[in-house]
Backbone bond lengths (Angstrom), bond angles and torsions (degrees), N, CA, C in turn:
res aa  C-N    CA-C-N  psi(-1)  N-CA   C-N-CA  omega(-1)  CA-C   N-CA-C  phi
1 X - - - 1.441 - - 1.523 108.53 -
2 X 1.132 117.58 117.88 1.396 127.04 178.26 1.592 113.99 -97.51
3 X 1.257 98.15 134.21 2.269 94.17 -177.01 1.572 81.06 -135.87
4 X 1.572 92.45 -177.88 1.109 120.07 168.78 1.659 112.15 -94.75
5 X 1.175 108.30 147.63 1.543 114.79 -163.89 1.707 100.25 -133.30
6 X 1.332 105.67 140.26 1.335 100.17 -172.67 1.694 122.52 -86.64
7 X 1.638 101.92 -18.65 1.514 141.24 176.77 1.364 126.92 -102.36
8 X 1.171 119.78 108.81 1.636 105.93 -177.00 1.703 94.09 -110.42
9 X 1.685 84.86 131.53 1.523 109.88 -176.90 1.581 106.44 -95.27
10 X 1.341 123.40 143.67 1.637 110.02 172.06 1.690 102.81 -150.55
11 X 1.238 105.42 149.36 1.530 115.40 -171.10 1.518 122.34 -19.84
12 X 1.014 106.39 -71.73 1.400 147.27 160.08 1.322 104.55 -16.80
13 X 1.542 126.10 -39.94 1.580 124.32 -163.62 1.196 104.73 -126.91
14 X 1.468 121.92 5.35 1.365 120.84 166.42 1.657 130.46 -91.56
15 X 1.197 118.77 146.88 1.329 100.91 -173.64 1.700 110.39 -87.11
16 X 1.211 109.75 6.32 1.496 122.31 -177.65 1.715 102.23 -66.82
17 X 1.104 96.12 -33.07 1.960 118.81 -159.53 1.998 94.54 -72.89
18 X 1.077 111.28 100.52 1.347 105.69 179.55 1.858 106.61 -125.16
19 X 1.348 107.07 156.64 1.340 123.27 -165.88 1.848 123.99 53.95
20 X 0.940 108.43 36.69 1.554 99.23 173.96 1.556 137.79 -55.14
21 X 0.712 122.50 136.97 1.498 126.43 -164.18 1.548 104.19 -90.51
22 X 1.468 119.27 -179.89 1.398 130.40 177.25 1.541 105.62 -81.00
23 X 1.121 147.13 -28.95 1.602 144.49 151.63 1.678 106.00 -64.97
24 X 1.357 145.03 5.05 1.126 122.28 158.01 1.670 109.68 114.08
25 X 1.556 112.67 -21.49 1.420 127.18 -161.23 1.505 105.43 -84.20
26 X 1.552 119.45 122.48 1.194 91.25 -175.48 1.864 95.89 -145.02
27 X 1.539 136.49 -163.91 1.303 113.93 -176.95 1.642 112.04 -123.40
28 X 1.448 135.79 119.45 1.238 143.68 -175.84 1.858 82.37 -45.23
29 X 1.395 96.86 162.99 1.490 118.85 152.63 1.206 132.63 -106.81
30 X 1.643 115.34 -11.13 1.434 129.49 -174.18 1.850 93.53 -102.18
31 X 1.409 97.36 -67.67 1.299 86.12 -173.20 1.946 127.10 -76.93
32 X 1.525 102.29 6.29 1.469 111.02 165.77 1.593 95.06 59.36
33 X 1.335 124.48 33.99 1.425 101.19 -176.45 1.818 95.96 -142.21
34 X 1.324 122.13 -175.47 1.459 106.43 -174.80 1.441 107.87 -134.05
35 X 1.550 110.44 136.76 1.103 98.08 -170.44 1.548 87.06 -148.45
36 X 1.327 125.05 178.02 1.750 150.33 -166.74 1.557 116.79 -86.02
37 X 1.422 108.21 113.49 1.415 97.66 -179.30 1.673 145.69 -35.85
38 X 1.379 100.95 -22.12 0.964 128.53 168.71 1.579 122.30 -85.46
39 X 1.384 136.55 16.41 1.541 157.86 176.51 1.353 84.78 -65.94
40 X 1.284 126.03 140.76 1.657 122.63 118.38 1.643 119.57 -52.24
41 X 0.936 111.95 149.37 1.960 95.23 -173.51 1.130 105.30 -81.01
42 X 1.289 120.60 153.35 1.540 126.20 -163.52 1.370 93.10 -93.72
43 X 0.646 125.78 -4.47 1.914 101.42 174.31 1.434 106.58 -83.92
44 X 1.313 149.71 -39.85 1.217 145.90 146.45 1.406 105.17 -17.33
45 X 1.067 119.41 -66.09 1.917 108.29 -158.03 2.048 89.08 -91.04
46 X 1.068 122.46 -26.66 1.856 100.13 -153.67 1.618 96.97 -132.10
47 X 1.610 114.96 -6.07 1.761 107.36 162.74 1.538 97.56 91.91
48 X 1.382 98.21 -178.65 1.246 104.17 -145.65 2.147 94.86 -133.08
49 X 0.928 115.78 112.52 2.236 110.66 171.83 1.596 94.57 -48.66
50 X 1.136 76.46 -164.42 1.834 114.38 -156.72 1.485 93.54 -77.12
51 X 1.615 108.54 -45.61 1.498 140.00 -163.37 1.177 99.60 -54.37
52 X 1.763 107.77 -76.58 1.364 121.04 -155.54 1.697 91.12 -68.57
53 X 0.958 120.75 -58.77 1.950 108.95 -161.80 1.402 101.65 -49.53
54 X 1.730 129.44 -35.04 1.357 111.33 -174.25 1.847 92.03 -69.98
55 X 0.881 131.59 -66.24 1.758 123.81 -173.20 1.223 99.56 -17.36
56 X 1.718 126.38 -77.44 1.329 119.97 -141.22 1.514 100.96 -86.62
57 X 1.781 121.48 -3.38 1.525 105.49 170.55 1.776 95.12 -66.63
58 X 1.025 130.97 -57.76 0.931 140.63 -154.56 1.640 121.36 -63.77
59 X 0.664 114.40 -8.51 1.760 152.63 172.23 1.413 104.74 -75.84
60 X 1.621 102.72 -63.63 1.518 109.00 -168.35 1.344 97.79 -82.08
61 X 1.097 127.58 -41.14 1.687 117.90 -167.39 1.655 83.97 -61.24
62 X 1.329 121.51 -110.08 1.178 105.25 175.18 1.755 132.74 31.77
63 X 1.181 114.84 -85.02 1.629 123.35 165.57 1.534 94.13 -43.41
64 X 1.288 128.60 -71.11 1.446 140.01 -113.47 1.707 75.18 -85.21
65 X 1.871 128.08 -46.58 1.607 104.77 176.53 1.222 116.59 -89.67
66 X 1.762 125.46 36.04 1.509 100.89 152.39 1.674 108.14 105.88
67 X 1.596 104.77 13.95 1.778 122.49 153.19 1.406 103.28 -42.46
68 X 1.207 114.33 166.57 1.264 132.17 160.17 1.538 121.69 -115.84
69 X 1.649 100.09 62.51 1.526 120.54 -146.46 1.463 93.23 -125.57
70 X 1.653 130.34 149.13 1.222 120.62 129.19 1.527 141.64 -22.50
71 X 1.396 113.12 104.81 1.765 94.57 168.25 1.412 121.30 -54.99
72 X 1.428 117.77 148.58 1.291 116.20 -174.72 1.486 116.13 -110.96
73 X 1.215 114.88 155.80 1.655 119.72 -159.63 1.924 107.74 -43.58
74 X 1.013 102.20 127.47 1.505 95.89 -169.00 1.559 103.27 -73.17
75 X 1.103 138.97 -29.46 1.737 136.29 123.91 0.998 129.18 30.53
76 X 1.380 94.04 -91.05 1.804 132.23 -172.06 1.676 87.94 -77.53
77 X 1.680 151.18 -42.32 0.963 150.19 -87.95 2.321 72.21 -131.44
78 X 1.528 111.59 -60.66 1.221 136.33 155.44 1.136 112.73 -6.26
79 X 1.568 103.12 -78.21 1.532 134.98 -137.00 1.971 85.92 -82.46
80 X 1.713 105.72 -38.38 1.572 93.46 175.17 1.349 113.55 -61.82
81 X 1.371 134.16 -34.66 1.238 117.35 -143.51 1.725 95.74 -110.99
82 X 1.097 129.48 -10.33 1.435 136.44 136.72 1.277 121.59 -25.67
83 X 1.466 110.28 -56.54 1.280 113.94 -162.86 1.888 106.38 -106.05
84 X 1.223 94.20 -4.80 2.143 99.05 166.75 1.290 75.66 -94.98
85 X 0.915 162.65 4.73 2.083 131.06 178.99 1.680 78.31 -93.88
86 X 1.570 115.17 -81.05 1.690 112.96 172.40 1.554 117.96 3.31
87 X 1.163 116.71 -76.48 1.485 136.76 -163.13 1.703 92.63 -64.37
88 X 1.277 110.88 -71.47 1.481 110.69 160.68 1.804 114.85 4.80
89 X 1.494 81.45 -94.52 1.750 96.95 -173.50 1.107 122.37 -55.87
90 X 1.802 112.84 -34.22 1.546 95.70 -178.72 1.449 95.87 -81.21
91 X 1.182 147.43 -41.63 1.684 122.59 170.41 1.628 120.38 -41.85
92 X 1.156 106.48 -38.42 1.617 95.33 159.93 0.985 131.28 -50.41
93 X 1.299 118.10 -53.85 1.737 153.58 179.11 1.811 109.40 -34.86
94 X 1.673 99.00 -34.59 1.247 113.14 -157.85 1.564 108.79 -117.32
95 X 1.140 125.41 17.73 1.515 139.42 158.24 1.131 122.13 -72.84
């Protein structure tokens, strides 16, 4: 599902984005996968599993009581709790 986003998030400026190399390549923490500082983050254009939204709720709760963590793109921060309401309903859906 593609929307319009008011924020464009990209590798590079996230604190998700850990170990980057001197070519730019470096490894998400949510999505465990590796991609170029220069990405738009893929959860913006292609969404986020079951997986990754529990990571980055958990991330933000985290920050939100008082980690000594990066805040995380309020965006990406959105786009999780969008998609736990989603997951939400269709488990409702299915009772």
């Amino acid at each position: 599902m593609k929307r319009e986003i008011g924020n464009e998030v990209y590798c590079g400026e996230c604190p998700f984005f850990k170990n980057e190399d001197t070519e730019g390549y470096g490894y998400c923490n949510i999505s465990k996968r590796e991609w170029h500082c220069g990405d738009l983050c893929r959860f913006i254009t292609d969404g986020m599993s079951e997986q990754e939204t529990l990571r980055m709720l958990h991330y933000c709760q985290k920050w939100r009581r008082g980690a000594n963590i990066t805040m995380p793109p309020p965006t990406l921060f959105g786009l999780a709790i969008d998609n736990a309401m989603r997951i939400i309903r269709n488990l409702k859906k299915g009772q």
